[in-house]
N, C-alpha and C positions, 0 to 999 in steps of 0.2 A: 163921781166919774167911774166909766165903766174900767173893767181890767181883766187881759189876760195872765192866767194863772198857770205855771210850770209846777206842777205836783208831782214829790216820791213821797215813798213811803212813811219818810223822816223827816222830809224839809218841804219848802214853798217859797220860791218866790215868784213877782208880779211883775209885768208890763203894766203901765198907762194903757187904758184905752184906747185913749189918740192914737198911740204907736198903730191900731191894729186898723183904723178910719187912715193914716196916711200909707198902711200898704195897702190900701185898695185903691187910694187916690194914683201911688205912684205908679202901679200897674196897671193901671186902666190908663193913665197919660201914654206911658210905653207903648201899648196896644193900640190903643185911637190912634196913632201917627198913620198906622196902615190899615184905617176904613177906605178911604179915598180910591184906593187899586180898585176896592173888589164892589162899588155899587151898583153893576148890574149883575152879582148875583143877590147882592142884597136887596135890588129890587124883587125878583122874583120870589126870596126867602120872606119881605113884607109884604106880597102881596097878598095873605090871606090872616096876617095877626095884628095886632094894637096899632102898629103904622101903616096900614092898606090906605091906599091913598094918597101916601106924601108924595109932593113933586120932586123930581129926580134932585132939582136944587138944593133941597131942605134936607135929603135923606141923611148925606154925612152927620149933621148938625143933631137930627132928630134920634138918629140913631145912635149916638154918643152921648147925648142927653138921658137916655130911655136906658142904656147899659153900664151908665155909669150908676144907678143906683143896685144894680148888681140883681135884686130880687124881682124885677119888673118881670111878669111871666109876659110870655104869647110873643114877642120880638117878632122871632124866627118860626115861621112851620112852613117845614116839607112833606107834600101830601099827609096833613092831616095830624104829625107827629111835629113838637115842637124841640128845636133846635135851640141850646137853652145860651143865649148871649155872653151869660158870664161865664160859663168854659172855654167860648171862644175866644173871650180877653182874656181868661189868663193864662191859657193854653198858648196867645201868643206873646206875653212877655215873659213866658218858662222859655221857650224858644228865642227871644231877644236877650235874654238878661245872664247876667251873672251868677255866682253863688249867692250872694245876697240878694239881689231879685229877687231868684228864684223860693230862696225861705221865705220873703215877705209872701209872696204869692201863695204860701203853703200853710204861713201861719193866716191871713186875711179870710183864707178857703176852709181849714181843718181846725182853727182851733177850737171853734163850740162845737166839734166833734171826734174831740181826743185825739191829734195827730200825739205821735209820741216817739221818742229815740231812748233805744235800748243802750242801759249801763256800757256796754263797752265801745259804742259809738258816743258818748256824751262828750269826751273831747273835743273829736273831731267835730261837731256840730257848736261847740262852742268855739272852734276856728276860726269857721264860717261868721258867727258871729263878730266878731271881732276885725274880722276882714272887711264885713260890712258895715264895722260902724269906721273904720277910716279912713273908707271910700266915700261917706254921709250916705249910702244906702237906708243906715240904720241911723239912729237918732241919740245923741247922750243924752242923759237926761232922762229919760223914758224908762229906763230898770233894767237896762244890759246888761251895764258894768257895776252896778252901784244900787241903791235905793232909789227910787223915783225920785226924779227933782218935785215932788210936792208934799202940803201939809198931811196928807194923811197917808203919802209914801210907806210901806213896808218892805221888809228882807234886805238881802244883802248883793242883792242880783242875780239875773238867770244863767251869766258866764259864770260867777263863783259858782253857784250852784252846779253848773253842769262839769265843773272843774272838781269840786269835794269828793268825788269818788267814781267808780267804774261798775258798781255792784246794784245799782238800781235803776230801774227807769223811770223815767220822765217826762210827764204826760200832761199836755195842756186842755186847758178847757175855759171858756169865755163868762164872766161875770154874769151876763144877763140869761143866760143856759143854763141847765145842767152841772153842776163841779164832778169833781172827780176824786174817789171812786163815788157812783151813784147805781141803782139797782134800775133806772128806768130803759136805759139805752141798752141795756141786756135781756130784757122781759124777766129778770130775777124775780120771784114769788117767795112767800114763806114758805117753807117745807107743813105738809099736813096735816101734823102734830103739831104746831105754833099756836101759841094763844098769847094775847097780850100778858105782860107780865104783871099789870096790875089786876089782872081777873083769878081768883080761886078757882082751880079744876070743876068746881058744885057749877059756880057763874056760868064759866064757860060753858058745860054742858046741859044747862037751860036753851039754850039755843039749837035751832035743829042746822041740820047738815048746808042748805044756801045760803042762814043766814050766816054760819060760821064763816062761810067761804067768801061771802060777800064783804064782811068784818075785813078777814086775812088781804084780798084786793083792795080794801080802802087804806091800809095800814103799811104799805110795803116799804116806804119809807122809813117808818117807825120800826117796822122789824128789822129792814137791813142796818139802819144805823144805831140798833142792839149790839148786833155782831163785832168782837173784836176787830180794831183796824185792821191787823194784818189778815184778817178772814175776808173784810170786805175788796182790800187789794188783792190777794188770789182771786176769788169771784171777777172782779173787774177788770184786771189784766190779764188772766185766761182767755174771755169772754171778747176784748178788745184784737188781742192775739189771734185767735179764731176769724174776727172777722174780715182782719188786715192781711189775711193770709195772701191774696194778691198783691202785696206791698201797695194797698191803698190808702195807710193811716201812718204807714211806720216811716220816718225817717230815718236813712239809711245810706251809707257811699252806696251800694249795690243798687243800683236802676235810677239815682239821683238825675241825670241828665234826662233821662227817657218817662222821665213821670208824666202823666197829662190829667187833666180832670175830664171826670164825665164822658164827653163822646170824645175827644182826645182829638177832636179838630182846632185849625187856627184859623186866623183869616190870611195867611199863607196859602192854606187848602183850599182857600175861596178863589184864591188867583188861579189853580190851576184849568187846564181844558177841561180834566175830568172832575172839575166840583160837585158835579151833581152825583154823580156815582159814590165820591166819595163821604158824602154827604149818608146817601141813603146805606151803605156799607156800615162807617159809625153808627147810623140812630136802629141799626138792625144789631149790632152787637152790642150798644148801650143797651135794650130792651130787655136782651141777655141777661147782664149783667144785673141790672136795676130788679129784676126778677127772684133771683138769687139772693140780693140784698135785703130783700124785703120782705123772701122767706127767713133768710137769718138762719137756716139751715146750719153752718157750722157752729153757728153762735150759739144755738138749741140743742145741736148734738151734744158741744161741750158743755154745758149745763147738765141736760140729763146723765152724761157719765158721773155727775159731779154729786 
């Protein structure tokens, strides 16, 4: 079974995987309540991807069907740019929901990509936990409070965890992903001077200059996890720090309410007169943004200072 993974420095503990397949279930139910308003912008939004076609009867059904597996590309396109379904869901159950909601939503969306909450918010975000689980937002049993209710269950749970101290962060990352710290989601390299540690300086320098470098690129795994742990957590949480600079990844009271994914539209936004404006505004500053992201510009800066 898959699991997510709450990582500091010193400790670990796990969710069940289920846990992370039921907030996507219970947010996507939240959100599907309110397709029904908006399917004549929805028609117009299918009429040129994966559901071109469907009769106005089927559209709710086919379009809840299609968004509920969350990765389905081509949904939604506006002129030509596609409008990505699963921000929509759960951009509207951040907006319908509670604190609890709202973390399942954040953990379903960021955890195979390092959300994380800094030492002196870990409290508080284990609050919220605990709010939600005696609301049943959150689930016993699954690694909250305790160890997993299963046979190959570990830790001691992610509220103890987040309760043991105020001096580390705490940063999740998804079983079937990447863990954490990892040198891929940074562009980390070995520094130009590395050579495997099983090669004699002679070995090594039998090789000419692309073969070495070609070497250093296949091996990057192998070199970062040389590196003492607390080298590889600077590296990694420098790096993650840099990118979440728009409080994109960080969990945090500060902008909690006001968080969105992606284009930062709902299907509330679909209700309004001006949808389509608002439509084309979001997918022009998500391009923005997505641009940025993908340069990794600060993520690269901080690196090369480094």
């Amino acid at each position: 079974m898959s699991r997510v993974y709450f990582h500091t420095p010193t400790d670990e503990a796990e969710l069940l995987g289920a846990e992370r397949a039921h907030a996507g279930v219970l947010t996507h139910d939240l959100a599907a309540q309110h397709i029904t308003p908006v399917l004549d912008p929805l028609g117009e939004l299918t009429a040129h991807g994966r559901l071109v076609g469907t009769p106005r009867a089927q559209l709710a059904d086919r379009f809840n069907l299609y968004a509920r597996t969350g990765g389905t590309p081509n949904l939604l396109i506006w002129h030509g740019r596609e409008l990505r379904a699963s921000s929509l869901m759960l951009n509207t159950a951040l907006e319908l929901g509670d604190d609890g909601v709202k973390l399942m939503a954040r953990l379903y969306g960021q955890c195979e990509i390092h959300a994380y909450v800094e030492g002196p918010h870990r409290a508080w975000l284990a609050d919220i936990m605990e709010r939600g689980l005696a609301t049943g937002v959150l689930r016993r049993g699954m690694g909250w409070e305790g160890k997993p209710d299963h046979p190959h269950g570990k830790g001691r749970g992610v509220i103890p965890l987040l309760r043991s101290r105020d001096d580390e962060p705490v940063v999740m990352s998804y079983s079937v992903c990447d863990g954490f710290p990892n040198p891929v989601a940074w562009d980390w390299e070995p520094p130009a001077e590395w050579r495997p540690p099983s090669w004699t300086a002679e070995e090594w320098a039998e090789l000419d200059g692309d073969d070495q470098e070609d070497y250093r690129a296949s091996a990057v795994d192998e070199a970062f996890g040389a590196l003492p742990s607390d080298e590889r957590w600077r590296i990694a949480m420098g790096a993650l720090r840099a990118r979440s600079k728009a409080g994109l990844l960080e969990l945090t009271p500060d902008g909690w309410d006001d968080f969105c994914f992606g284009h930062e539209l709902s299907l509330f936004d679909l209700q309004a007169d001006d949808w389509r404006d608002r439509v084309e505004r979001a997918l022009d500053a998500q391009a923005q943004i997505e641009a940025l992201w993908a340069a990794r510009s600060d993520t690269a800066d901080w690196l090369r200072e480094r």
